[in-house]
N, C-alpha and C positions, 0 to 999 in steps of 0.2 A: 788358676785351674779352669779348664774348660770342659766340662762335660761332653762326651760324644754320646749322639745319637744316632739310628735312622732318619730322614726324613721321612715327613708323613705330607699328604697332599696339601693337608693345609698348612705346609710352609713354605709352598713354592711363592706366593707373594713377596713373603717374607725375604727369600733369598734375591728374587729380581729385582728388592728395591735397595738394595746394597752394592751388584754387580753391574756396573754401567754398562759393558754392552748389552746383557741381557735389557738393560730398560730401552734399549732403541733396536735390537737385533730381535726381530722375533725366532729364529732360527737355533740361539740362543734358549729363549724362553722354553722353546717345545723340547728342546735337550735334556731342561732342568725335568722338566713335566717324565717326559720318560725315564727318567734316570730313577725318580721318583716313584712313577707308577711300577717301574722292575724291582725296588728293593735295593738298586746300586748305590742311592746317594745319602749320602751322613752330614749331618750337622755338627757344628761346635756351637756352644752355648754358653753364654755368659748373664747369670741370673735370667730372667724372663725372653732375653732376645739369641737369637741365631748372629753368629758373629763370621760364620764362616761355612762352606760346604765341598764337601769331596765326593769325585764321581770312580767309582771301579767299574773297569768295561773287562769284560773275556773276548774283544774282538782281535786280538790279535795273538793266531796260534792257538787259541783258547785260551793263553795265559793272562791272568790278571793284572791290571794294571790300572793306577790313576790317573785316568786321563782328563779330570780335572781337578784343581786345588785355588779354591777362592777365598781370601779375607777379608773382610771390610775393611777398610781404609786406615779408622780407627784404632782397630784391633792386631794391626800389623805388627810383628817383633816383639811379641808379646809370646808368644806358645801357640795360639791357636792353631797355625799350620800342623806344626810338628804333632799335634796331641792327634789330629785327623789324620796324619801320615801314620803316627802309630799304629791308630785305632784299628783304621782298616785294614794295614800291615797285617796287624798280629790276629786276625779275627777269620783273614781270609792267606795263611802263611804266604805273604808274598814278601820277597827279597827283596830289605829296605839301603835304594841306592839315589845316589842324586850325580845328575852331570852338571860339574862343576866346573 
């Protein structure tokens, strides 16, 4: 099970040092930082660490959408993705689809 959260500011560390291009893209970095500061981005949690983080943007049409979905490496194919897909899904009714 992974918990979902908000992120809070001081997780954005936390998530740059999991997402490699964030640790050499700063362009990256400042996306996470905003994402952050607006309230869009959520974490997955596994006991004490961030294991993964999703971003909901309204820039396109104003309809919502994840326009990011990151897992640590570690934590991949385990649920974390999906529990974040849901989370934000059902919180903010957005239509759960994937191109396959």
């Amino acid at each position: 099970m992974f918990p979902i959260r908000p992120a809070l500011e001081s997780d954005a560390e936390s998530i740059v040092s999991f997402d490699h291009i964030a640790q050499s893209d700063s362009r990256r970095k400042a996306f996470i930082r905003r994402a952050i500061a607006a309230g869009n981005c959520f974490v997955a949690t596994y006991g004490e660490h961030i294991v993964g983080y999703g971003v909901l943007e309204y820039s396109f049409y104003d309809n919502g959408f994840v326009s990011m979905l990151y897992v640590h490496l570690e934590y991949r194919r385990r649920g974390a993705g999906t529990a974040l897909s849901l989370r934000i899904g059902a919180e903010h009714s957005l239509p759960l689809s994937s191109s396959q």
